[in-house]
C-alpha positions as CSV (number, residue, x, y, z in Angstrom):
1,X,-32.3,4.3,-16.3
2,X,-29.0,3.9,-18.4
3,X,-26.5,4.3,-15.9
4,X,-24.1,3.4,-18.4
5,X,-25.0,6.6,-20.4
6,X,-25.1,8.9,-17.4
7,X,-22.0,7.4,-16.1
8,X,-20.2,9.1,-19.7
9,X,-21.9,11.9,-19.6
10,X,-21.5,15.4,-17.5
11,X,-25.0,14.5,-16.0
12,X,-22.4,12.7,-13.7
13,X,-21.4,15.8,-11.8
14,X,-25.1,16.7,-11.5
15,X,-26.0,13.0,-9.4
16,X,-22.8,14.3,-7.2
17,X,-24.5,17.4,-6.4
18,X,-27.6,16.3,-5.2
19,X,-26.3,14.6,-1.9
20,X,-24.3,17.7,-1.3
21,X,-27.4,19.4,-1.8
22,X,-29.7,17.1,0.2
23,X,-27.0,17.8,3.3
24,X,-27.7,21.9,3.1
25,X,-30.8,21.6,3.2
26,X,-30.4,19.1,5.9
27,X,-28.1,21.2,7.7
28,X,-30.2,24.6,7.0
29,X,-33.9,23.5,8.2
30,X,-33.2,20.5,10.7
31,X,-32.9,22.9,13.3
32,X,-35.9,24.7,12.5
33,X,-38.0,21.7,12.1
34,X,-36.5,20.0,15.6
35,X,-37.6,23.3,17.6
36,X,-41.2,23.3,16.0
37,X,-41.3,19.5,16.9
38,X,-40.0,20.2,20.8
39,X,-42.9,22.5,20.7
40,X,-45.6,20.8,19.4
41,X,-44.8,17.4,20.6
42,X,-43.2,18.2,24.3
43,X,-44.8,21.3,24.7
44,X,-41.8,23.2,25.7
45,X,-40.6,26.8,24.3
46,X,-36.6,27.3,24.8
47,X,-35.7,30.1,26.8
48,X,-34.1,33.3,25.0
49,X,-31.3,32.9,26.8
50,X,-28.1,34.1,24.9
51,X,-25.3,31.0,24.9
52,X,-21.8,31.2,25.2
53,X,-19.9,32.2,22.1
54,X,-17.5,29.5,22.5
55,X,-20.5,26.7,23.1
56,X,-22.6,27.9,19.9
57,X,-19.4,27.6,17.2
58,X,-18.2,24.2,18.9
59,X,-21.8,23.0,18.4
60,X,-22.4,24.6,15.4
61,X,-19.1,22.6,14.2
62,X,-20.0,19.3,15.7
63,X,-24.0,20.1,14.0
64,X,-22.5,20.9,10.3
65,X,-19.0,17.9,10.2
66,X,-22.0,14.9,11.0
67,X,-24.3,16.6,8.3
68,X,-22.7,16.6,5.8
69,X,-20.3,13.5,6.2
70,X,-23.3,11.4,7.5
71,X,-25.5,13.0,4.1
72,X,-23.3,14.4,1.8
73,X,-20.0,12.6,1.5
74,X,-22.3,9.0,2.1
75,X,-24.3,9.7,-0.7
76,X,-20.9,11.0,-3.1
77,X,-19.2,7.7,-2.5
78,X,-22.9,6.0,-2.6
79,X,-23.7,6.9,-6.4
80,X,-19.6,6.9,-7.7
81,X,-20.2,2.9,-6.2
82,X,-23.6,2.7,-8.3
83,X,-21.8,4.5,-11.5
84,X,-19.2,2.0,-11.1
85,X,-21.0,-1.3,-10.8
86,X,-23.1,-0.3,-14.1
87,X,-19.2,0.4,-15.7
88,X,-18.5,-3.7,-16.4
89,X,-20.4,-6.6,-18.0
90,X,-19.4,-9.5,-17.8
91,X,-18.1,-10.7,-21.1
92,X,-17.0,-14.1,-22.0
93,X,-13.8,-14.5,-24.1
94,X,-11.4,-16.9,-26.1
95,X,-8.9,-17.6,-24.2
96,X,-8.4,-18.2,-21.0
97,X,-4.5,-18.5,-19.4
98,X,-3.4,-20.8,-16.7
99,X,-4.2,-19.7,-13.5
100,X,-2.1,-20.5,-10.0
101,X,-4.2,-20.1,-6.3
102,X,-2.0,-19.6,-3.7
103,X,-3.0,-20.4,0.1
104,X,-0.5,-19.1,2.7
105,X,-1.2,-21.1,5.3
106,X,0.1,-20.9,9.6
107,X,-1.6,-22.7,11.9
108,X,-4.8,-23.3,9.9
109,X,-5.9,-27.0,11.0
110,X,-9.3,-26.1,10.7
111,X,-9.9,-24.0,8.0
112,X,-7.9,-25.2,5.7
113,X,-9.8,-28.1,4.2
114,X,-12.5,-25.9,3.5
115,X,-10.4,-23.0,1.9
116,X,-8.8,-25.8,-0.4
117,X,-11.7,-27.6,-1.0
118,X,-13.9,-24.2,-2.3
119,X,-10.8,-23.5,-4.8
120,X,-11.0,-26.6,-5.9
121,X,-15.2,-26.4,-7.0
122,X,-13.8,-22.8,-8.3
123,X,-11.0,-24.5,-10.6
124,X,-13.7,-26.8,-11.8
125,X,-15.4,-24.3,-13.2
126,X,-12.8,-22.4,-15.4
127,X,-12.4,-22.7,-18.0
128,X,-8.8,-22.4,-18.5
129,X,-6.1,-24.7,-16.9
130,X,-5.3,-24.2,-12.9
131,X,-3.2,-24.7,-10.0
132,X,-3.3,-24.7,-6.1
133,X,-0.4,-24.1,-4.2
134,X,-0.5,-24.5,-0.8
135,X,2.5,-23.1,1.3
136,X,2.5,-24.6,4.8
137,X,4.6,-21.5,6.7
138,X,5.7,-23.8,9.4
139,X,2.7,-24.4,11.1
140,X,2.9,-25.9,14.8
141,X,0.1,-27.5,14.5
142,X,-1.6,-30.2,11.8
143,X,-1.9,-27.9,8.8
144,X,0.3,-29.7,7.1
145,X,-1.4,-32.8,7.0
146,X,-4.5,-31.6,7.0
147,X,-3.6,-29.9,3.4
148,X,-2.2,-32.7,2.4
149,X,-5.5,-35.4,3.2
150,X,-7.7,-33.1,1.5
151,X,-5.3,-32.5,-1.6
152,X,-4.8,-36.8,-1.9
153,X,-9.0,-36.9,-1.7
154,X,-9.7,-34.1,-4.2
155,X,-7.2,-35.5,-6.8
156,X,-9.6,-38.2,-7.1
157,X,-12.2,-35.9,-7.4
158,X,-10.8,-33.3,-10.1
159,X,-8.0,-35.2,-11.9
160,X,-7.3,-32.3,-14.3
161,X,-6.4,-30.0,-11.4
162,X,-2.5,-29.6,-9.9
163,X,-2.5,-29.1,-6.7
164,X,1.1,-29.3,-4.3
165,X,2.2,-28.6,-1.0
166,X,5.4,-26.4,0.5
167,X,6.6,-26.9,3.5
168,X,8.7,-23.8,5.8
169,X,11.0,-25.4,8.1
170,X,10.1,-22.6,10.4
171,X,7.8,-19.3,10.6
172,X,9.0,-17.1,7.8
173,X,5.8,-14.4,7.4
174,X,3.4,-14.4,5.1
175,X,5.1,-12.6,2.5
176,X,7.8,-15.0,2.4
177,X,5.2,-17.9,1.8
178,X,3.5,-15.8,-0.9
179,X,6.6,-15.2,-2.6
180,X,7.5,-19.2,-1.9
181,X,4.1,-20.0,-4.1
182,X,4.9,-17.6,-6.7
183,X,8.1,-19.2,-7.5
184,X,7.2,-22.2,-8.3
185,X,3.8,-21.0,-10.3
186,X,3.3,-21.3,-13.8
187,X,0.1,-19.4,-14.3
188,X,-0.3,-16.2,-15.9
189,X,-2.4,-15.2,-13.7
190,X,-2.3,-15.7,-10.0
191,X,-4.4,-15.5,-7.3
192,X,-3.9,-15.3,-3.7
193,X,-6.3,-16.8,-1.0
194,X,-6.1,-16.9,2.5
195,X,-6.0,-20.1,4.4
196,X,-9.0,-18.8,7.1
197,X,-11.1,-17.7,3.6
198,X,-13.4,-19.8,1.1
199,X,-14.4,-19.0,-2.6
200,X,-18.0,-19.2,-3.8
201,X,-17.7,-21.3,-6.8
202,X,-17.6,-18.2,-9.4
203,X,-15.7,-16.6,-8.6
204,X,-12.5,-17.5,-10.1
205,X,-14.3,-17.1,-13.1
206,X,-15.7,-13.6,-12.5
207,X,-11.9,-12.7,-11.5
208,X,-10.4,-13.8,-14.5
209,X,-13.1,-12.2,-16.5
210,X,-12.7,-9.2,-14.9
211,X,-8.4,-9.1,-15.8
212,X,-9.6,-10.2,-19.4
213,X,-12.1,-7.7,-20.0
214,X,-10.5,-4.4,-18.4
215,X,-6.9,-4.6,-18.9
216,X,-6.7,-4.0,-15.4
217,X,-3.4,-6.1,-13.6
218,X,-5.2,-6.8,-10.2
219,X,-8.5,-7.2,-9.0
220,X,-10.6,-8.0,-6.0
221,X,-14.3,-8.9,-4.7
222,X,-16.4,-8.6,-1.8
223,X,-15.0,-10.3,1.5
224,X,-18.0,-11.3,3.6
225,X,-16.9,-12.1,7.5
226,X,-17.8,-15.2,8.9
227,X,-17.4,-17.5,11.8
228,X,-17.4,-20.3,9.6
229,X,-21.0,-21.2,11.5
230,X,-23.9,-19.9,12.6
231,X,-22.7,-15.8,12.2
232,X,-24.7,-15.3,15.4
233,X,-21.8,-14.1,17.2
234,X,-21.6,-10.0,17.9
235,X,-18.2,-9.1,16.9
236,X,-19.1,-11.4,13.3
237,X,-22.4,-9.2,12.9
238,X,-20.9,-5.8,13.5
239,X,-18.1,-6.3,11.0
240,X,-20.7,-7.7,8.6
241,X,-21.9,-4.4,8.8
242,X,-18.7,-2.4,8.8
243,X,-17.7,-4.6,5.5
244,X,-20.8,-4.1,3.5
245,X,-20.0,-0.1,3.8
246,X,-16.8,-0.5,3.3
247,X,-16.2,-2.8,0.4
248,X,-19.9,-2.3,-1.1
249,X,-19.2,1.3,-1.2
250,X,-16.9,2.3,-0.7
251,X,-14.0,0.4,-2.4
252,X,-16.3,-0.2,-5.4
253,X,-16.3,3.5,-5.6
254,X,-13.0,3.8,-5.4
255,X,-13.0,1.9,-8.3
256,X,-14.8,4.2,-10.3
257,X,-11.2,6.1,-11.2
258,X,-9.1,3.1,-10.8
259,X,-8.2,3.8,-6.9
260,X,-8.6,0.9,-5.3
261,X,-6.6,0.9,-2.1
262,X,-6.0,-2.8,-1.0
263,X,-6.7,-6.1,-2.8
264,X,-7.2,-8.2,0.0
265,X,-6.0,-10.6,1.5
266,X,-8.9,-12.7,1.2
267,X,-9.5,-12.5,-2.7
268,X,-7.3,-11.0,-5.1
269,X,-6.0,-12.0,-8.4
270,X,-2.8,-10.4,-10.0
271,X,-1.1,-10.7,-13.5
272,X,1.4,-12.9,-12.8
273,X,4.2,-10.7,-13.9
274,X,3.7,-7.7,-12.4
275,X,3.2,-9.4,-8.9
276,X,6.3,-11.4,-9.5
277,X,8.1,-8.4,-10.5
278,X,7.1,-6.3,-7.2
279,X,7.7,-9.5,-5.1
280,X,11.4,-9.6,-6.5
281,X,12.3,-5.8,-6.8
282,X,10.6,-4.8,-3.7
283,X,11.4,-5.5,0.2
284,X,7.9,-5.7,1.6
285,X,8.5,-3.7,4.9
286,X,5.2,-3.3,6.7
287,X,2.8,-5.7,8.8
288,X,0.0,-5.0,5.9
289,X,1.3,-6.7,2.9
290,X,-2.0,-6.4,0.6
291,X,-2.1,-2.7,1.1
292,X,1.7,-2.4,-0.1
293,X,1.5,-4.7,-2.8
294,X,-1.4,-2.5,-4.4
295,X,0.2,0.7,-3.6
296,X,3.6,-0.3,-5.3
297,X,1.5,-1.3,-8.3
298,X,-0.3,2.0,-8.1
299,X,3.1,3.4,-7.8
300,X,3.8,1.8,-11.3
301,X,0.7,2.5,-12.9
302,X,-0.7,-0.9,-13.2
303,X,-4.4,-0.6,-12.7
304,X,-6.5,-2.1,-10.0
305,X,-10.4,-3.1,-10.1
306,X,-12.9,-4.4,-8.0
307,X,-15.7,-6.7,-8.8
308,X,-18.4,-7.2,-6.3
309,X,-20.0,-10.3,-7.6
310,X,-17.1,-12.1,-7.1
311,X,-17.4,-13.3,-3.4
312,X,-15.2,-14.9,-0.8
313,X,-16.2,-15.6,3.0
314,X,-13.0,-15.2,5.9
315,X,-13.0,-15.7,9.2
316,X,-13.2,-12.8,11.1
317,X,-12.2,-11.5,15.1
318,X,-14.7,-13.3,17.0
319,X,-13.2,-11.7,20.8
320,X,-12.7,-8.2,21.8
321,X,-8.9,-8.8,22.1
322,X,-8.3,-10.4,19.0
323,X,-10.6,-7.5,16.8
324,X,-8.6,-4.6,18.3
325,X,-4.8,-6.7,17.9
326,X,-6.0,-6.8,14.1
327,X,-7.2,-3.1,14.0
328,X,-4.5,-2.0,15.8
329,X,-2.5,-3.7,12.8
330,X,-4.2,-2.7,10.1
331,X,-4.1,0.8,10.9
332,X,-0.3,1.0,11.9
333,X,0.0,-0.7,8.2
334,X,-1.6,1.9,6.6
335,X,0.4,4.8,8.4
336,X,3.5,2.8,7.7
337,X,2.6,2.7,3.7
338,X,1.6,5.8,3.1
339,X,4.0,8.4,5.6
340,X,7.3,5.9,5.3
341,X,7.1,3.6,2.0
342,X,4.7,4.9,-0.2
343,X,4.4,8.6,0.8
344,X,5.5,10.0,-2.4
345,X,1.9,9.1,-3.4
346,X,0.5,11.9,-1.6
347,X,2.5,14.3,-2.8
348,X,1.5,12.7,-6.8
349,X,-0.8,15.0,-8.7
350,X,-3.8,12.0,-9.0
351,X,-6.8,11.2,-7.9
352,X,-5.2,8.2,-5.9
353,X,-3.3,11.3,-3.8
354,X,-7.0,13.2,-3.2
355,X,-8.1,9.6,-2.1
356,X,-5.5,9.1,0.1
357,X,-5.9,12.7,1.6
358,X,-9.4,12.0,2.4
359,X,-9.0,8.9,4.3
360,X,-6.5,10.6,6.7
361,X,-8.5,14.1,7.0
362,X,-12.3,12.2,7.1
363,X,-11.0,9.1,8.8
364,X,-8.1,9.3,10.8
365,X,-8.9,13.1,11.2
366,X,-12.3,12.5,11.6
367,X,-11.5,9.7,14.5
368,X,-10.0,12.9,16.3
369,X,-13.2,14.7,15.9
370,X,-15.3,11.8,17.2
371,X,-13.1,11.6,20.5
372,X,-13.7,15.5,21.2
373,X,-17.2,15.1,20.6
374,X,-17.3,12.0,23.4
375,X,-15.1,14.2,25.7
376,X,-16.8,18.1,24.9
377,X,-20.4,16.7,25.3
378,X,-21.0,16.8,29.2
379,X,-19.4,20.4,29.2
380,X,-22.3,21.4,26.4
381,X,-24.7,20.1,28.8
382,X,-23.3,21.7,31.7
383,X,-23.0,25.4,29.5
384,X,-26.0,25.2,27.6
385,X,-28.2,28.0,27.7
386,X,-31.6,25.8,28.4
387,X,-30.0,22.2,29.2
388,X,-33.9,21.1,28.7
389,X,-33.8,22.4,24.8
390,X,-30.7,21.1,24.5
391,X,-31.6,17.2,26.0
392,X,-34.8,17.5,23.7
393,X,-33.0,18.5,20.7
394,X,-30.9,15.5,21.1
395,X,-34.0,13.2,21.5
396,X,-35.1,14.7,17.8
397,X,-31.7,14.9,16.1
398,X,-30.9,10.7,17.4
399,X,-33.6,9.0,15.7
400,X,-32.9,11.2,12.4
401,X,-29.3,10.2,12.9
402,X,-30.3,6.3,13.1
403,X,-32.7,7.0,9.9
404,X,-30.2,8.1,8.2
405,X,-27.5,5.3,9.0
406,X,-30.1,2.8,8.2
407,X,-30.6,4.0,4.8
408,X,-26.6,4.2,4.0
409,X,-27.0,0.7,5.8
410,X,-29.5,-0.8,3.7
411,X,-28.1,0.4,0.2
412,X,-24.5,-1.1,1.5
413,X,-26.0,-4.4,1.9
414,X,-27.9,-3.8,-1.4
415,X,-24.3,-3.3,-3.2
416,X,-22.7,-5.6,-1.2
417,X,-24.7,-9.0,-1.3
418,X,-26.8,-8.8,-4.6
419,X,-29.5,-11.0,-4.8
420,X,-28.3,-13.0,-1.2
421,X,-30.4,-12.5,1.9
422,X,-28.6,-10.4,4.5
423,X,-31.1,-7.5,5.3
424,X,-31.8,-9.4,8.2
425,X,-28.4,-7.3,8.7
426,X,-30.3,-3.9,9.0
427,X,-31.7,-4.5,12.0
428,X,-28.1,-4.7,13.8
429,X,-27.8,-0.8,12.9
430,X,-28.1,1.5,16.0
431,X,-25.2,-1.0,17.6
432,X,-22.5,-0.1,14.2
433,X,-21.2,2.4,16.5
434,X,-19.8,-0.1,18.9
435,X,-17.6,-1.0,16.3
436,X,-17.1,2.6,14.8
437,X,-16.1,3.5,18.6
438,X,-13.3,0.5,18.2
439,X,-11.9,1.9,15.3
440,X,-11.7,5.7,16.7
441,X,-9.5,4.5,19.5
442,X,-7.7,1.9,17.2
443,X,-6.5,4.8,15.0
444,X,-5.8,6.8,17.8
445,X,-3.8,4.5,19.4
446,X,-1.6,3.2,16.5
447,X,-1.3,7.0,15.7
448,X,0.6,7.5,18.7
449,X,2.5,4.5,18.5
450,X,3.4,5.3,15.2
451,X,4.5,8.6,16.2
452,X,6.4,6.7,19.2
453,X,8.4,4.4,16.1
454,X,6.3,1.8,16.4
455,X,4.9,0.5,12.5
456,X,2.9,-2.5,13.9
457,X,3.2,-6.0,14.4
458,X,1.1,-9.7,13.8
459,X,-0.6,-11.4,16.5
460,X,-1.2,-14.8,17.2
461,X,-3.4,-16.5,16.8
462,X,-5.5,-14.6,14.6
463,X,-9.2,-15.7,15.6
464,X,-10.7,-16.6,19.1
């Protein structure tokens, strides 16, 4: 199929349909089809019973909000991702600018050979002339020298490439060692990489590309989480799996309309000007820098694209403490951004505003949701009209649950890693609501912290 065609067509609005079609149907003949199944299989007829007007609505809206988000609203974001993957190919072109890599770096002794030394193989490969810039934020520890060995052995290596070293006297923030890198860069384009984070060796290419090709001003790529080692630890597999819906999906859909939230940390790559211009112009206020970089260019109309095949690998939370610290973070960030510095943007007639309006009704809202459903279900047992048709109706409606997570699982690792092997990945799905569970109370908590004037802090170190 042309996905191309239909993408420009109004057949569009017909493939958005069908998912929201697929959950009434869901949500009109599930129950009918459980019931026949208690009886055939378990042998059990419910009792005639009449329940409790107040039980049947609450369960009635717990039974309808999971069909359709888990069906309907999964497969919207899960064709605008396919319509936008088939809306780019790659094209080469003439000219290619100077480009200047950027590694922020605190504390990052061990990772930072290997970030340096994957930008290096990346800047081998463009075509155009680059630069790394490494900017030491007054580490404590040997970043410094460890940036400096591997820049001295690499210059041997690739001649043609620049490469320096800034040193902070002290801790400054990230955003003041960003901004200490773009000072001194001379690229027109520039990219910003993580210390903890490594490029595949494409995808500086694929970035640049990408700017050339779309007249976007920013644009970012998958982020898949690593341990730098094995991956065999839990907390790495779970957010493998919480990234591959996130990024494969979802933020490739939202780049369908040019609504792409955050360029991340991890990968990113910004026309020079414009970042320099926000850097300058704008007091970055908030403990999430990447998200209000991208929504201050959103708030000046410079477009933002995603590009999935371009790929970098980060180190990720590998404790309990240190993964609820960053979400705890990240979510404070985002209430900061978009009720304090940035809320004007929901109030803008676009579709970024309808984006941003969803994410706190069907994610922070529906985080609220989940928590009354932990905390309502032992008084639905305890009122049900037949507790036994109610215990068995669970035991039908679960496994359809899991069937239909591991189908929004596998075409999230489809979109997200391409032709690489991570469906091993799949099997990991009945425990993704460990980490879902993580993020309910996250959000809950920095919502009331936030409420309490608290807009969220960093936390070191970042990985245990």
């Amino acid at each position: 199929m042309n996905w191309e065609s239909v993408r420009k067509s109004k057949l569009v609005y017909l493939l958005f349909l069908l998912p929201l079609v697929l959950a009434f149907l869901s949500w009109l003949y599930f129950p009918v089809l459980a019931e026949w199944l208690i009886k055939t299989i378990f042998r059990y007829s419910p009792s005639n019973q009449p329940s409790n007007a107040v039980w049947f609505w609450t369960i009635r809206f717990f039974y309808t909000w999971y069909t359709f988000v888990a069906i309907g609203l999964a497969g919207v974001w899960a064709i605008a991702a396919l319509l936008s993957r088939s809306g780019w190919k790659r094209q080469t072109v003439a000219f290619y600018p100077t480009v200047s890599l950027i590694v922020p770096a605190y504390n990052e002794e061990k990772n930072i050979n290997r970030c340096l030394t994957s930008l290096y193989r990346c800047a081998e490969k463009y075509l155009g002339r680059s630069e790394i810039i490494v900017v030491d934020d007054g580490s404590t520890d040997h970043t410094y020298e460890q940036a400096w060995s591997t820049v001295q052995t690499n210059r041997l290596l690739h001649p043609q490439i620049r490469c320096k070293v800034i040193r902070h006297a002290v801790n400054l923030g990230k955003t003041e060692a960003i901004k200490s890198g773009v000072n001194t860069a001379l690229g027109g384009f520039i990219a910003v990489v993580d210390a903890d984070s490594w490029w595949m060796p494409d995808t500086l290419v694929v970035l640049a590309d990408y700017l050339l090709s779309n007249g976007k001003k920013a644009v970012t790529g998958y982020v898949h989480p690593s341990d730098g080692d094995s991956e065999m630890n839990p907390y790495v597999v779970l957010q493998q799996l919480e990234y591959s819906q996130g990024l494969g999906i979802t933020r490739q859909a939202q780049a369908l309309n040019n609504s792409v939230l955050v360029v991340s940390g991890a990968i990113g790559m910004y026309d020079a000007d414009v970042l320099r211009g926000i850097l300058m112009d704008h007091t970055i206020k908030s403990v999430t820098e990447d998200l209000e970089i991208t929504l201050e260019m959103h708030d000046r109309n410079a477009g933002v694209g995603y590009i999935s095949v371009a790929t970098s690998s980060t180190i990720v939370p590998q404790s309990f403490n240190v993964l609820w610290n960053q979400r705890l973070r990240w979510f404070s960030g985002w209430l900061h951004n978009t009720l304090h510095i940035h809320r004007k943007l929901l109030l803008k007639r676009s579709r970024l505003s309808l984006l941003l309006w969803y994410c706190y009704i069907f994610e922070f809202g529906g985080a609220f949701i989940d928590i009354a459903a932990l905390f309502a279900f032992p008084f639905l047992f305890w009122f049900a009209p037949d507790r036994i048709f109610f215990v068995l109706s669970l035991l039908i409606f679960i496994p359809y649950g899991l069937l239909i997570g591991t189908l929004n699982q596998a075409l999230a690792l489809k979109y997200s890693y391409n032709k690489r092997n991570y469906h091993a990945l799949l099997f990991y799905t009945p425990f993704y609501p460990i980490i879902r569970l993580i993020n309910i109370f996250a959000r809950l908590t920095s919502t009331l912290k936030f409420l309490a004037g608290n807009n969220g802090d960093w936390n070191h170190p970042k990985h245990k």
